[in-house]
VOPAGU-2260 file (C-alpha; in pm, 1 decimal, decimal comma):
REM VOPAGU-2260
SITE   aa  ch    i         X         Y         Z
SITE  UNK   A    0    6604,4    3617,6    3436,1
SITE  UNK   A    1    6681,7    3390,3    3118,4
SITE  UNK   A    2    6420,9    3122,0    3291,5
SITE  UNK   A    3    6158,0    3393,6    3359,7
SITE  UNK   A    4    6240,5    3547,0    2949,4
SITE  UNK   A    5    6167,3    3111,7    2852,3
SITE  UNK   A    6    5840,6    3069,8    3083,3
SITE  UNK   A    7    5712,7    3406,3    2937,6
SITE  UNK   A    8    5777,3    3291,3    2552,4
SITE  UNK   A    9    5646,2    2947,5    2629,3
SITE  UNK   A   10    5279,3    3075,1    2733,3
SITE  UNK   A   11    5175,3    3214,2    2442,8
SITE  UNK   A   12    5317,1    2895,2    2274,0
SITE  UNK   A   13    5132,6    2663,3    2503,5
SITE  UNK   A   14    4781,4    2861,7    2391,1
SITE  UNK   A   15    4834,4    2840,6    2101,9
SITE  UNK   A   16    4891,2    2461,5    2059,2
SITE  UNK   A   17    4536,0    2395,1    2246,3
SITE  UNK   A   18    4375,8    2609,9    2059,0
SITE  UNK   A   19    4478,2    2449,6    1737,8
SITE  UNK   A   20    4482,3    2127,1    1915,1
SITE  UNK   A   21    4117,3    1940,6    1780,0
SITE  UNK   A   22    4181,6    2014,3    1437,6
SITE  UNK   A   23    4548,5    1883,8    1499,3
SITE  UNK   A   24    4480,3    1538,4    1628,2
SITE  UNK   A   25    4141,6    1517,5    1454,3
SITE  UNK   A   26    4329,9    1460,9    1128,5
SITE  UNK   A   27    4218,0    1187,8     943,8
SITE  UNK   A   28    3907,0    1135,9    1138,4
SITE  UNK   A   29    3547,7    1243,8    1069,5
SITE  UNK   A   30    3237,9    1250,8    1271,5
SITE  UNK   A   31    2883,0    1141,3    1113,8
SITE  UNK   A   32    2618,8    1275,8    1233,7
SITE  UNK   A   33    2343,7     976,1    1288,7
SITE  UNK   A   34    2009,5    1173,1    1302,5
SITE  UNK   A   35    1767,5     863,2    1434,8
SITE  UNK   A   36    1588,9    1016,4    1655,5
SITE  UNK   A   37    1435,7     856,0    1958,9
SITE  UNK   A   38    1167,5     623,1    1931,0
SITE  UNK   A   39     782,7     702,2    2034,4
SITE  UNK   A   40     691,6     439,7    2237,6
SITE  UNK   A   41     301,6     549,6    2320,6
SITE  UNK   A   42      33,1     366,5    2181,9
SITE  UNK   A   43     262,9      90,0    2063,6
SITE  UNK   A   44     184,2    -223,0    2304,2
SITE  UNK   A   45     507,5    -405,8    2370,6
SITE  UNK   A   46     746,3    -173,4    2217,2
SITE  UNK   A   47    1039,1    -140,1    2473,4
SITE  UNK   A   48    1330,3     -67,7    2345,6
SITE  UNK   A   49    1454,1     279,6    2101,2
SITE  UNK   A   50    1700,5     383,6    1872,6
SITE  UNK   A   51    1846,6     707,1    2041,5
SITE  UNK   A   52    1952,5     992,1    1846,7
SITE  UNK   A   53    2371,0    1038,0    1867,9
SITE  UNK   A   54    2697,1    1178,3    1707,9
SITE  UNK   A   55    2947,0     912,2    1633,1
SITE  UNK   A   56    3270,0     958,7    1545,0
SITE  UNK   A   57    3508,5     689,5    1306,6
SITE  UNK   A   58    3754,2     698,9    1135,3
SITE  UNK   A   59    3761,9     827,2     775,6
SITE  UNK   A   60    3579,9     564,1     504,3
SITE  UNK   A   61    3379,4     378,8     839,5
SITE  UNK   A   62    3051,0     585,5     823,5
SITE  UNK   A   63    2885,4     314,7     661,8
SITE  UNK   A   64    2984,5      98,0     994,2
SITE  UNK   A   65    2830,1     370,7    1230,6
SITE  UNK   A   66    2485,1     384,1    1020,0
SITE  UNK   A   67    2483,3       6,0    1062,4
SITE  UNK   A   68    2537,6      17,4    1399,4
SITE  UNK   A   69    2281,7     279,7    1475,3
SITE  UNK   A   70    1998,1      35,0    1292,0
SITE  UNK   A   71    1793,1    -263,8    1427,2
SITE  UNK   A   72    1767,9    -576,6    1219,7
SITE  UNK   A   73    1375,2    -653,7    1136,3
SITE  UNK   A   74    1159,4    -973,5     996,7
SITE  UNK   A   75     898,3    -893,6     736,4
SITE  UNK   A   76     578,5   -1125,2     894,8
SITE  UNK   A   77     282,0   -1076,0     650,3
SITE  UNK   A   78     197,3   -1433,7     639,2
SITE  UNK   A   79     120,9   -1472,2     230,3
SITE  UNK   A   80      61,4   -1192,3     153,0
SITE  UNK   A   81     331,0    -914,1      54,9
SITE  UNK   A   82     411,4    -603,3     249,6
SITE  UNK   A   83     361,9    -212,9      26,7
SITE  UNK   A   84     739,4       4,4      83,3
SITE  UNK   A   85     643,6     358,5      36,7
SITE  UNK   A   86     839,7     657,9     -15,7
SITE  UNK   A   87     695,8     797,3     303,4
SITE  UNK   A   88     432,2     730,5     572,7
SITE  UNK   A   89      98,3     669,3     394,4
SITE  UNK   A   90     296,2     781,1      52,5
SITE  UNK   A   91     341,5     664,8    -296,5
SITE  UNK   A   92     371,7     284,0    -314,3
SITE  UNK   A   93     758,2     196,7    -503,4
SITE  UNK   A   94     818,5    -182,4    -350,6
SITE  UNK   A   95     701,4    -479,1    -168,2
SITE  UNK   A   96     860,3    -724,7      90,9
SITE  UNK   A   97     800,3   -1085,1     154,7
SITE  UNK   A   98     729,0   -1269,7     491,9
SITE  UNK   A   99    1087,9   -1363,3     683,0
SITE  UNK   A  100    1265,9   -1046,8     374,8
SITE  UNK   A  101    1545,4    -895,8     666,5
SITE  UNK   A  102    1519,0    -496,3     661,6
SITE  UNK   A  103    1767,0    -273,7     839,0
SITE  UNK   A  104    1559,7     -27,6    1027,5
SITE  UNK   A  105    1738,4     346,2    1142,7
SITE  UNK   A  106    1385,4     468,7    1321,7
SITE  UNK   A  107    1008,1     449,5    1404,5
SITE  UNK   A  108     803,9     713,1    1270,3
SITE  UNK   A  109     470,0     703,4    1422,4
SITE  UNK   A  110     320,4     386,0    1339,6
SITE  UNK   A  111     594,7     354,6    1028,8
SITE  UNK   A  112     955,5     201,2    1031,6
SITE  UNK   A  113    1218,5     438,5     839,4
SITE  UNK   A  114    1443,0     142,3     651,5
SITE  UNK   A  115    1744,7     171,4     509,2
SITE  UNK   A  116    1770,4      21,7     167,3
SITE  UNK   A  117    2174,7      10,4     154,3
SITE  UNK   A  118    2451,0     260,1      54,3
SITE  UNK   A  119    2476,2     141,3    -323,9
SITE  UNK   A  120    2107,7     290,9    -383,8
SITE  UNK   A  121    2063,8     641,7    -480,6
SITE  UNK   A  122    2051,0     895,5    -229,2
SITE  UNK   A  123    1649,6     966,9    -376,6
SITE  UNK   A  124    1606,5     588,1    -333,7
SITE  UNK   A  125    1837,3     532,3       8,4
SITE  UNK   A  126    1563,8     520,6     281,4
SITE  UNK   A  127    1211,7     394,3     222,3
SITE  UNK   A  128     909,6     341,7     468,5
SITE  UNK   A  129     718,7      13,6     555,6
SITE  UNK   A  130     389,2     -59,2     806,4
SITE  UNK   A  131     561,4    -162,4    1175,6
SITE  UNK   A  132     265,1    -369,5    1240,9
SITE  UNK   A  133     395,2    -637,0     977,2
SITE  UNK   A  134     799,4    -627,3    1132,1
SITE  UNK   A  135     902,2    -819,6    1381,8
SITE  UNK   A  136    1222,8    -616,9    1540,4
SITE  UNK   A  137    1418,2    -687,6    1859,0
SITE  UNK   A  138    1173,9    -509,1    2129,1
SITE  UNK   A  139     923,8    -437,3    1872,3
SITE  UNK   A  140     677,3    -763,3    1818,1
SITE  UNK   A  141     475,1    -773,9    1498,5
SITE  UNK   A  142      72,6    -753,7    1504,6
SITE  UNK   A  143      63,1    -523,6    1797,5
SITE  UNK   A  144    -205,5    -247,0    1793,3
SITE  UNK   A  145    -452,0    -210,5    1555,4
SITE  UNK   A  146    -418,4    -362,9    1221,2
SITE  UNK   A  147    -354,8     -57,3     935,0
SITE  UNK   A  148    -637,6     -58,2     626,8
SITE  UNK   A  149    -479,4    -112,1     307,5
SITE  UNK   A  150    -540,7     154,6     114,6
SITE  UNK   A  151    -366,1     235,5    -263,0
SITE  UNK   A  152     -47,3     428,8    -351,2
SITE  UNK   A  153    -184,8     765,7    -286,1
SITE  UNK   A  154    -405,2     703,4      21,9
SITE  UNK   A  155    -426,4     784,3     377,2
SITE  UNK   A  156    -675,0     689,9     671,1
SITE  UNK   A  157    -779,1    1069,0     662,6
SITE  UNK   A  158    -833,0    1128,3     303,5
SITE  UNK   A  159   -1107,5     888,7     100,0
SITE  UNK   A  160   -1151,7     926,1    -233,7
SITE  UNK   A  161   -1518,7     827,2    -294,8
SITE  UNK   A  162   -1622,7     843,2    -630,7
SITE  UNK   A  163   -1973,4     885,3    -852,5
SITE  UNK   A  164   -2256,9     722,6    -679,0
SITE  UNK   A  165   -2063,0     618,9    -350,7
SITE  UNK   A  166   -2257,4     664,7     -57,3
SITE  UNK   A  167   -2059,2     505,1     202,0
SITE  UNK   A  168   -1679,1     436,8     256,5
SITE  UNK   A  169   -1651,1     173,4     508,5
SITE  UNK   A  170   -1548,0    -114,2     364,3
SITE  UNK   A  171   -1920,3    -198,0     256,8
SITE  UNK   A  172   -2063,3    -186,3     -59,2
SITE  UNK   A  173   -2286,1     152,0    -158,8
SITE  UNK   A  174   -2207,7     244,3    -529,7
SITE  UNK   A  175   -2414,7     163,7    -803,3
SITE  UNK   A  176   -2213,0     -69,5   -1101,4
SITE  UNK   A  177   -2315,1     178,7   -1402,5
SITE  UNK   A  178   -2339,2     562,2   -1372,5
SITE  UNK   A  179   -2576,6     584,1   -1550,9
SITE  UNK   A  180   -2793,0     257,1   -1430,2
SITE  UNK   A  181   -3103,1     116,4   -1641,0
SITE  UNK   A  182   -3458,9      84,9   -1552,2
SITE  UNK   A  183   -3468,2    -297,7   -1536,3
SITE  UNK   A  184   -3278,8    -620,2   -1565,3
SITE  UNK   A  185   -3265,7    -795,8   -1892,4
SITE  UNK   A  186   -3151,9   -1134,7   -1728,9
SITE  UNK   A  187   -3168,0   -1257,3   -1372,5
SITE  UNK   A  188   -2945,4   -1431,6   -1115,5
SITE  UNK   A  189   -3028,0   -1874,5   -1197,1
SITE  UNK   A  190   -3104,7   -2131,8   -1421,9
SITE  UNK   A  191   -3187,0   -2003,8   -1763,1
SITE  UNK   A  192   -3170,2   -2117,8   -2162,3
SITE  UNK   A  193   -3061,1   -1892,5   -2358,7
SITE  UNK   A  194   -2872,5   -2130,6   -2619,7
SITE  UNK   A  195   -2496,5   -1988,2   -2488,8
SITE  UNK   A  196   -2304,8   -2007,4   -2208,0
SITE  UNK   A  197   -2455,8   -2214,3   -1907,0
SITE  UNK   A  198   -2760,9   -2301,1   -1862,8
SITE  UNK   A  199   -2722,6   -2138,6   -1519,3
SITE  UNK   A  200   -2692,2   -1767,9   -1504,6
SITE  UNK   A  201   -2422,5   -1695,7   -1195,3
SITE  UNK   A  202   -2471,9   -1296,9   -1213,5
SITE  UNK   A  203   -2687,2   -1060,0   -1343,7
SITE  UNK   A  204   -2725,7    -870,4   -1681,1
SITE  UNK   A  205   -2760,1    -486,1   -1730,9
SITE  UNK   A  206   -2861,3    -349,7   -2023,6
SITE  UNK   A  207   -2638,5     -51,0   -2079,9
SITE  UNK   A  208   -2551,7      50,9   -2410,9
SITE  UNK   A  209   -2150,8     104,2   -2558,0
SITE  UNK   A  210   -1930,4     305,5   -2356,3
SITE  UNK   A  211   -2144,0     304,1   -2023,4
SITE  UNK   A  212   -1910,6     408,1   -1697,4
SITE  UNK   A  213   -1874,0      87,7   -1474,1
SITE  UNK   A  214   -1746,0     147,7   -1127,5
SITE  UNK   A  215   -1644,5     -44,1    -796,2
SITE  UNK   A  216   -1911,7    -117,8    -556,7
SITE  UNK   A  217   -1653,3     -91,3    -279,2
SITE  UNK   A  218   -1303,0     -54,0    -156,3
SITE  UNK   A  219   -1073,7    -293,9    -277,7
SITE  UNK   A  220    -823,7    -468,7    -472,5
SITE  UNK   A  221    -834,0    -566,5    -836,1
SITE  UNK   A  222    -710,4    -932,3    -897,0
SITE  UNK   A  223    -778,3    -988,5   -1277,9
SITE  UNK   A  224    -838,5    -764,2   -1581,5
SITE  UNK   A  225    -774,9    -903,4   -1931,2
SITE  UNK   A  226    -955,5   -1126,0   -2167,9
SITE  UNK   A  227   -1206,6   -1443,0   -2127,6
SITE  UNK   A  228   -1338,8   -1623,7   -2494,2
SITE  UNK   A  229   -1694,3   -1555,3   -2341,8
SITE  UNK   A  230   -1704,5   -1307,7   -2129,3
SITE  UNK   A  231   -1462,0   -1109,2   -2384,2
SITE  UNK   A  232   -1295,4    -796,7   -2137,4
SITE  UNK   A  233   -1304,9    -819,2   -1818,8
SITE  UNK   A  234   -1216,4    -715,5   -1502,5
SITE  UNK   A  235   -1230,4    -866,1   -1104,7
SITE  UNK   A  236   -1237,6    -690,7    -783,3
SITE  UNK   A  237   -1159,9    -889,7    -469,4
SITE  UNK   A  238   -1348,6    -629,8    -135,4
SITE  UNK   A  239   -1288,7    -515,6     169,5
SITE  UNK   A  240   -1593,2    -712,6     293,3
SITE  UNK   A  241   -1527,5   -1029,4     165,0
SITE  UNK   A  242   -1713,0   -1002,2    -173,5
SITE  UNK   A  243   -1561,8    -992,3    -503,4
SITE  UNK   A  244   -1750,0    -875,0    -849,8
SITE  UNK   A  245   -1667,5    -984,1   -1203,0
SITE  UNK   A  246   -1760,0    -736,0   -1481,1
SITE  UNK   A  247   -1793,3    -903,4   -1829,4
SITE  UNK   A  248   -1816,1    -788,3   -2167,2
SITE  UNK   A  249   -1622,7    -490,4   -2167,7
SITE  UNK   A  250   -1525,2    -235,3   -2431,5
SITE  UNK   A  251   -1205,9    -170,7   -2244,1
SITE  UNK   A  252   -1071,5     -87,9   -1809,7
SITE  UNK   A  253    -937,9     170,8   -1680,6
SITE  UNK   A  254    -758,9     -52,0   -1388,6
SITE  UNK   A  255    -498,6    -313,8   -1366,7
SITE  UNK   A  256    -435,0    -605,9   -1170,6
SITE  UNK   A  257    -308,0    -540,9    -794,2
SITE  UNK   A  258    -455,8    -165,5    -801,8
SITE  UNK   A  259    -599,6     -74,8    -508,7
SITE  UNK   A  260    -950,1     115,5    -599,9
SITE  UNK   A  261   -1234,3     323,1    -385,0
SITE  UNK   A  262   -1569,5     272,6    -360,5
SITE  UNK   A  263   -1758,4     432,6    -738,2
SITE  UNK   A  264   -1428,9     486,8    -871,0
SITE  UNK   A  265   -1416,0     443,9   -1243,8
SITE  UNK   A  266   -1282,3      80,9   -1348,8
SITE  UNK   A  267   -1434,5     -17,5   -1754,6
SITE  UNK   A  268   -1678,5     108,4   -1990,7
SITE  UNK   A  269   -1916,2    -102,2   -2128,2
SITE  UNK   A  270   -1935,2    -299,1   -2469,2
SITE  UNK   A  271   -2019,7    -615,8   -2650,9
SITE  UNK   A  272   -1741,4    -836,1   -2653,5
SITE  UNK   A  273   -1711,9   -1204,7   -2608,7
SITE  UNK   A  274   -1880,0   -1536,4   -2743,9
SITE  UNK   A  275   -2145,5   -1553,2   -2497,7
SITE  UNK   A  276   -2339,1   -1193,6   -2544,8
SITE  UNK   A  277   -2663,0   -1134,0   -2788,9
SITE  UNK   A  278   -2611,0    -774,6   -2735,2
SITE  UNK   A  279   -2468,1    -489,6   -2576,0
SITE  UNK   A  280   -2457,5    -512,9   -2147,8
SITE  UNK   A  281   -2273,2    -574,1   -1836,3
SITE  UNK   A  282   -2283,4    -934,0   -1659,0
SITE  UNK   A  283   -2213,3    -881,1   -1307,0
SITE  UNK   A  284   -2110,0   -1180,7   -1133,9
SITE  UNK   A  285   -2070,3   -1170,8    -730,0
SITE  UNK   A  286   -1863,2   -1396,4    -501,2
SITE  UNK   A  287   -1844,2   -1435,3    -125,1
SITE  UNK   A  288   -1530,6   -1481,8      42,0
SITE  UNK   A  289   -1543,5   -1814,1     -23,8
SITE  UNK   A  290   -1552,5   -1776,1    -401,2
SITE  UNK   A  291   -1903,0   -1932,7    -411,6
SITE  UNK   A  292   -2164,3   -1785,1    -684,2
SITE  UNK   A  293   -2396,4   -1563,4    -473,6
SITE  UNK   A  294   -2715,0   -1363,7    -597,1
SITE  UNK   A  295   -2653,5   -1002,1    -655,3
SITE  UNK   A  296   -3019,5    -901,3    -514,0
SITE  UNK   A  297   -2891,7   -1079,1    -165,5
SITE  UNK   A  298   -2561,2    -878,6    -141,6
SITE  UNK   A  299   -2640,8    -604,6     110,1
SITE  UNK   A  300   -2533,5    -275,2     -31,1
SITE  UNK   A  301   -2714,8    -363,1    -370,3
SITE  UNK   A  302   -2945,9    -251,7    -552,8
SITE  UNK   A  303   -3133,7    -343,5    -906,7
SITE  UNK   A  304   -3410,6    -252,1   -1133,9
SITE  UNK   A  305   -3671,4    -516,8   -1189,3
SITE  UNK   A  306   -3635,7    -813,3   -1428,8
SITE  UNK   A  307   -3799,5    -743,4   -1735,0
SITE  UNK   A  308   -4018,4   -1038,8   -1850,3
């Protein structure tokens, strides 16, 4: 009887300890969550290998362990040049990487590696986004696919941004250099005498008074903007295609150097300054990708008034 009175107590007992039981021995442990989520592999040639969504538990203070374990070391491999970080896939621009910089990535998003930029960063500034065509990772070789355009902060591949004048947006040149342009040329593309400068004219002059709008014949990059004794302001786009245009004898620009600008878009006004200027204009010079003086009127995309005699 006193044996069936124990067995009867104990039950209850017994219950109750499992059901209390996870939160009993779970003390001093907590579980974080590692929300990776698995890898697309489509469309990416030689990508093999994911980082699978899990929960991991560790012990109290060792989450930062489990996030590095759920990442995969990468190689930045841009050759020279520098690699854009961006708050999100095609967002804002807020970094750059080097060739051979080491990046922890926690997972592929699309075409984009989700990075990890370290625990001592602000949670707004923890994770960032970079291009995976320029990281080399462990099952994920760089320079597969198709190579991404490089567009500017704001861009994407689905949204241009063509401005006044632009008439194409592929790369090639189809925007006129002054909105609003003049009815001729006031000084031609070769040798000349003029009494300043050289006595061989690499570019051509249009007559456009103070204040005229300059734009960009193309997508690309701007690689100078300040000031030259005698070309006074100035400002230098490097193309898409291969060309690059120098603007001289500018009141002022409305770009800076490393911008990334569309094709019309907006980049000086006009003016006067500089040594080597009799009066009010803009001297376009054009380069190939070579950096070799070309003629303007041979540039295919371009077009100019006559040459007033």
């Amino acid at each position: 009887m006193k044996k069936q009175t124990l067995c009867i107590l104990l039950v209850p007992a017994f219950a109750a300890a499992v059901f209390l039981a996870p939160g009993l021995f779970a003390e001093g442990e907590t579980t974080a969550a590692i929300d990776t989520s698995e890898l697309p592999v489509s469309g990416a040639n030689g990508f093999e290998v994911s980082i699978a969504s899990e929960d991991v538990s560790v012990a109290s203070g060792s989450a930062e362990a489990a996030s590095e374990s759920a990442t995969l070391e990468g190689t930045i491999d841009v050759g020279s040049d520098y690699l854009n970080v961006r708050n999100s896939a095609w967002g804002t621009i807020i970094g750059r990487l080097n060739t051979k910089d080491k990046v922890k990535i926690v997972c592929k998003d699309g075409d984009w590696f989700k990075i990890d930029n370290g625990a001592d960063k602000p949670e707004a500034e923890r994770y960032s986004y970079i291009h995976s065509y320029y990281v080399d990772a462990p099952g994920y070789p760089s320079h597969q696919g198709e190579e991404p355009p490089v567009l500017g902060s704001d861009q994407s591949p689905a949204a241009p941004n063509p401005g006044a004048g632009a008439t194409v947006d592929n790369g090639t040149f189809g925007a006129d250099p002054c909105d609003p342009m003049p009815d001729s040329v006031s000084s031609d593309y070769g040798p000349r005498d003029i009494g300043i400068g050289s006595s061989y004219h690499e570019g051509i002059d249009l007559p456009v008074g103070n204040g005229t709008c300059l734009n960009a014949l193309g997508n690309g990059t701007v690689i100078g903007s300040g000031w030259a004794d005698g070309g006074g302001n100035y400002v230098e786009i490097q193309y898409d295609n291969g060309y690059s245009s120098l603007y001289y004898h500018l009141e002022s620009t409305t770009v800076s150097e490393g911008q990334r600008v569309s094709i019309g878009q907006n980049v000086g006004f006009s003016d006067n300054t500089g040594a080597w200027t009799t009066g009010p204009h803009l001297h376009m010079g054009i380069f190939d990708n070579s950096g070799s003086s070309v003629n303007p009127r041979d540039v295919p995309g371009l077009e100019f008034p006559p040459l007033v005699e």
